[in-house]
Residue frames relative to the residue before (quaternion, step in Angstrom):
aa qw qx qy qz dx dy dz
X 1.0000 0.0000 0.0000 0.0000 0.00 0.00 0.00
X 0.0408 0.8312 -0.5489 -0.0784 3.45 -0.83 0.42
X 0.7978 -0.4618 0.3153 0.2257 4.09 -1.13 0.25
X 0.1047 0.9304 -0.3462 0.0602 3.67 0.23 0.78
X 0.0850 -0.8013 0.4817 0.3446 3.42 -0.12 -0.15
X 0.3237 -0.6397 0.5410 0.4397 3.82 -0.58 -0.26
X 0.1090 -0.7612 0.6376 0.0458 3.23 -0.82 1.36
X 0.7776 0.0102 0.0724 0.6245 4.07 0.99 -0.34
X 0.3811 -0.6195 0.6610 0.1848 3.01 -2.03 0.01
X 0.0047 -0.7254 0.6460 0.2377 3.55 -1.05 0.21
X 0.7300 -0.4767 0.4865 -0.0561 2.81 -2.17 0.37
X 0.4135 0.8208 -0.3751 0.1207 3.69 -0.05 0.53
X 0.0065 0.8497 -0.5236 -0.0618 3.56 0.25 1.25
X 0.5850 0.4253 -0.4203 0.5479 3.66 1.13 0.74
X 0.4175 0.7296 -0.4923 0.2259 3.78 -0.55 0.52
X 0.5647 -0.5499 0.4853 0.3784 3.54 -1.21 0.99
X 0.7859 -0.3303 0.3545 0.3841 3.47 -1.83 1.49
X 0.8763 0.3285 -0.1914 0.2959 3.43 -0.79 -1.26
X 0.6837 0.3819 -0.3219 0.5321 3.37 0.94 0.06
X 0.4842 0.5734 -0.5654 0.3422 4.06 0.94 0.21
X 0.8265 0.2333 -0.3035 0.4127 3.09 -1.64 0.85
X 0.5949 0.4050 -0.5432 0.4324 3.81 0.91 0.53
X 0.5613 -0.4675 0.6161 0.2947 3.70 -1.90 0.46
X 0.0356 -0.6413 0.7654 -0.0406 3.30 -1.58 1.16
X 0.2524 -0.7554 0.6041 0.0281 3.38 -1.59 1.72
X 0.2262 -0.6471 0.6031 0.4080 3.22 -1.11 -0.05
X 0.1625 -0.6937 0.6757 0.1892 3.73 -0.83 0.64
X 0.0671 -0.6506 0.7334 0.1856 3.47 -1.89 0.50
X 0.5583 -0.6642 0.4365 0.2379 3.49 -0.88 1.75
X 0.3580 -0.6598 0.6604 0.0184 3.69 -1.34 1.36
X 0.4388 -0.6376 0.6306 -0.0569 3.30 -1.21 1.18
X 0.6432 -0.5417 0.3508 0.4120 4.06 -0.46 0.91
X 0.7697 0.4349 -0.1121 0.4536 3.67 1.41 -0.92
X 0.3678 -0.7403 0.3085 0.4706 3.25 1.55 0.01
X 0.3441 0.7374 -0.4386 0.3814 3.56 0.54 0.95
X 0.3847 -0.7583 0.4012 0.3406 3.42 -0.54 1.08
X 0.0859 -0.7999 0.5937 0.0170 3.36 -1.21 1.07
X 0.7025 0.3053 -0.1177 0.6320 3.65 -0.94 -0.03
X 0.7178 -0.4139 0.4279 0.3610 3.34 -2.31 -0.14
X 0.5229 -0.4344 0.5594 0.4743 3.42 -1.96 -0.49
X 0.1627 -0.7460 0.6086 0.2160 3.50 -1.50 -0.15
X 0.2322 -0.7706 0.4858 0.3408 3.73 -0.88 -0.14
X 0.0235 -0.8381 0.5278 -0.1359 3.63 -0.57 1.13
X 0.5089 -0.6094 0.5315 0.2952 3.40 -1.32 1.07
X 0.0571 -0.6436 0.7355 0.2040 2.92 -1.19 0.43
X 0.3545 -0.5939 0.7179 -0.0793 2.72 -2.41 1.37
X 0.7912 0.2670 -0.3242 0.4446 3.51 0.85 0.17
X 0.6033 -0.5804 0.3918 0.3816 4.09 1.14 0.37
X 0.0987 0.8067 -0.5449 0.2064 3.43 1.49 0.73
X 0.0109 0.8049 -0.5719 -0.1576 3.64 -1.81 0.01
X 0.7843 -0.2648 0.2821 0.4850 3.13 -1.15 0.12
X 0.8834 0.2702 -0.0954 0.3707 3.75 -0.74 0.85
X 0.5410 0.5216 -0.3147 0.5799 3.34 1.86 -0.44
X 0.4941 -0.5024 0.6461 0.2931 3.40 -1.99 0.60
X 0.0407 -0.8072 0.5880 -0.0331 2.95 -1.28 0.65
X 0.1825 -0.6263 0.7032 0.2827 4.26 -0.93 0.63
X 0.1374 -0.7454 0.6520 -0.0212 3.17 -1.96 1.14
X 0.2446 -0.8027 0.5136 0.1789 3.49 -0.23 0.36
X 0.0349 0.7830 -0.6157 -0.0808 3.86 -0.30 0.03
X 0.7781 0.3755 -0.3975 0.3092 3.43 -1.50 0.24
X 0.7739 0.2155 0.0947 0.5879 3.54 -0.73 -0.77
X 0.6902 0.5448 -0.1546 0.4505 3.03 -0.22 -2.16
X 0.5984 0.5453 -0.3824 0.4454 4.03 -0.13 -1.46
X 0.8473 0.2662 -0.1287 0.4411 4.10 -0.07 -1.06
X 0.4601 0.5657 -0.4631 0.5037 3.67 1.21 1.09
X 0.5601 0.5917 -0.3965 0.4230 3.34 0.94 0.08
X 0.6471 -0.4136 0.4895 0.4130 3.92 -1.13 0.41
X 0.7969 0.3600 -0.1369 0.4654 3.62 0.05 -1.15
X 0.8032 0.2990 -0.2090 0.4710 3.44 0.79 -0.27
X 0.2397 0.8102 -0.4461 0.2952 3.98 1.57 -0.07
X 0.8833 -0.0245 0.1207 0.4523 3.67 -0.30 0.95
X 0.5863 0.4590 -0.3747 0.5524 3.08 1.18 0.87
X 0.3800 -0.8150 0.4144 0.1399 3.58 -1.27 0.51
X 0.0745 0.6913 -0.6161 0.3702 2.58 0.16 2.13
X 0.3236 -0.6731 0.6642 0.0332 3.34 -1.83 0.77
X 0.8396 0.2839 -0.0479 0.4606 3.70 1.33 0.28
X 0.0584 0.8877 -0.4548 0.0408 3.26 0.21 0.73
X 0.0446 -0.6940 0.6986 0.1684 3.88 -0.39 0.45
X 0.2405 -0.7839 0.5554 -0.1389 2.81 -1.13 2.01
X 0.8425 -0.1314 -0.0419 0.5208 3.87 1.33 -0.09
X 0.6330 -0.4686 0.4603 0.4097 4.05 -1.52 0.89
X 0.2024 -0.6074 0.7482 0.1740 3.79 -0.91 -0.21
X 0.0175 0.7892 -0.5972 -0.1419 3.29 -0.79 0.91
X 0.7778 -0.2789 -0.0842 0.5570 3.18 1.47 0.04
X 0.2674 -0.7668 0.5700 0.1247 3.49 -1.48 0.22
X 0.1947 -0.6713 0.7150 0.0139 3.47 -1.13 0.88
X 0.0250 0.7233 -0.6897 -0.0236 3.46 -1.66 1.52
X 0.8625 0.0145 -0.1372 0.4870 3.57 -0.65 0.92
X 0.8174 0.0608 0.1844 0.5423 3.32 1.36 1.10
X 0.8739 0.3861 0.1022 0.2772 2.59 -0.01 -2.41
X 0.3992 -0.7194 0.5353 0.1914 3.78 -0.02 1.39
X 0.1460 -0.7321 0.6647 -0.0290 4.07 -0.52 1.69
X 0.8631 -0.2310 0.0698 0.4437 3.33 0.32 -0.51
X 0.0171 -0.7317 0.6790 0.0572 3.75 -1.13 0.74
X 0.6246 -0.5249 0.5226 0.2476 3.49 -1.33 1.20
X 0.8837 0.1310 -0.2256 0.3886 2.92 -1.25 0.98
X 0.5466 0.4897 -0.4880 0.4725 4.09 1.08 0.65
């Protein structure tokens, strides 16, 4: 699993059967410090994420173990909200400050 923020949504009124009627985000990858690191990804979301929340995502394999994503072809899967996180101790981020 790794740190995301939701930075967008995308759009798709063309798409293979099994994938109508799910939400796609755009995540931008989080660093231990909440700093953007790495690229953005697109990923289903399976928990009702939005725009601006932290988020764990899982990609590969892993991404199509989820209810919402079971047998479907996807490579991403935001799988939970972060309400907060604490490195060495130290409180990085809590929802809603």
């Amino acid at each position: 699993m790794q740190l995301a923020k939701v930075i967008g949504t995308v759009v798709a009124s063309q798409k293979v059967e099994s994938l109508v009627g799910l939400r796609f985000l755009v995540l931008q990858a989080l660093d231990p410090n909440g700093k953007p690191g790495g690229g953005s990804v697109v990923a289903i979301d399976a928990v009702g994420a939005g725009v601006d929340e932290v988020v764990l995502y899982a990609s590969g394999s892993s991404a199509r173990q989820t209810q919402a994503t079971d047998g479907r072809p996807c490579d991403a899967v935001v799988m939970a909200i972060v309400d907060n996180w604490e490195v060495g101790g130290k409180l990085k981020y809590q929802k809603g400050t």
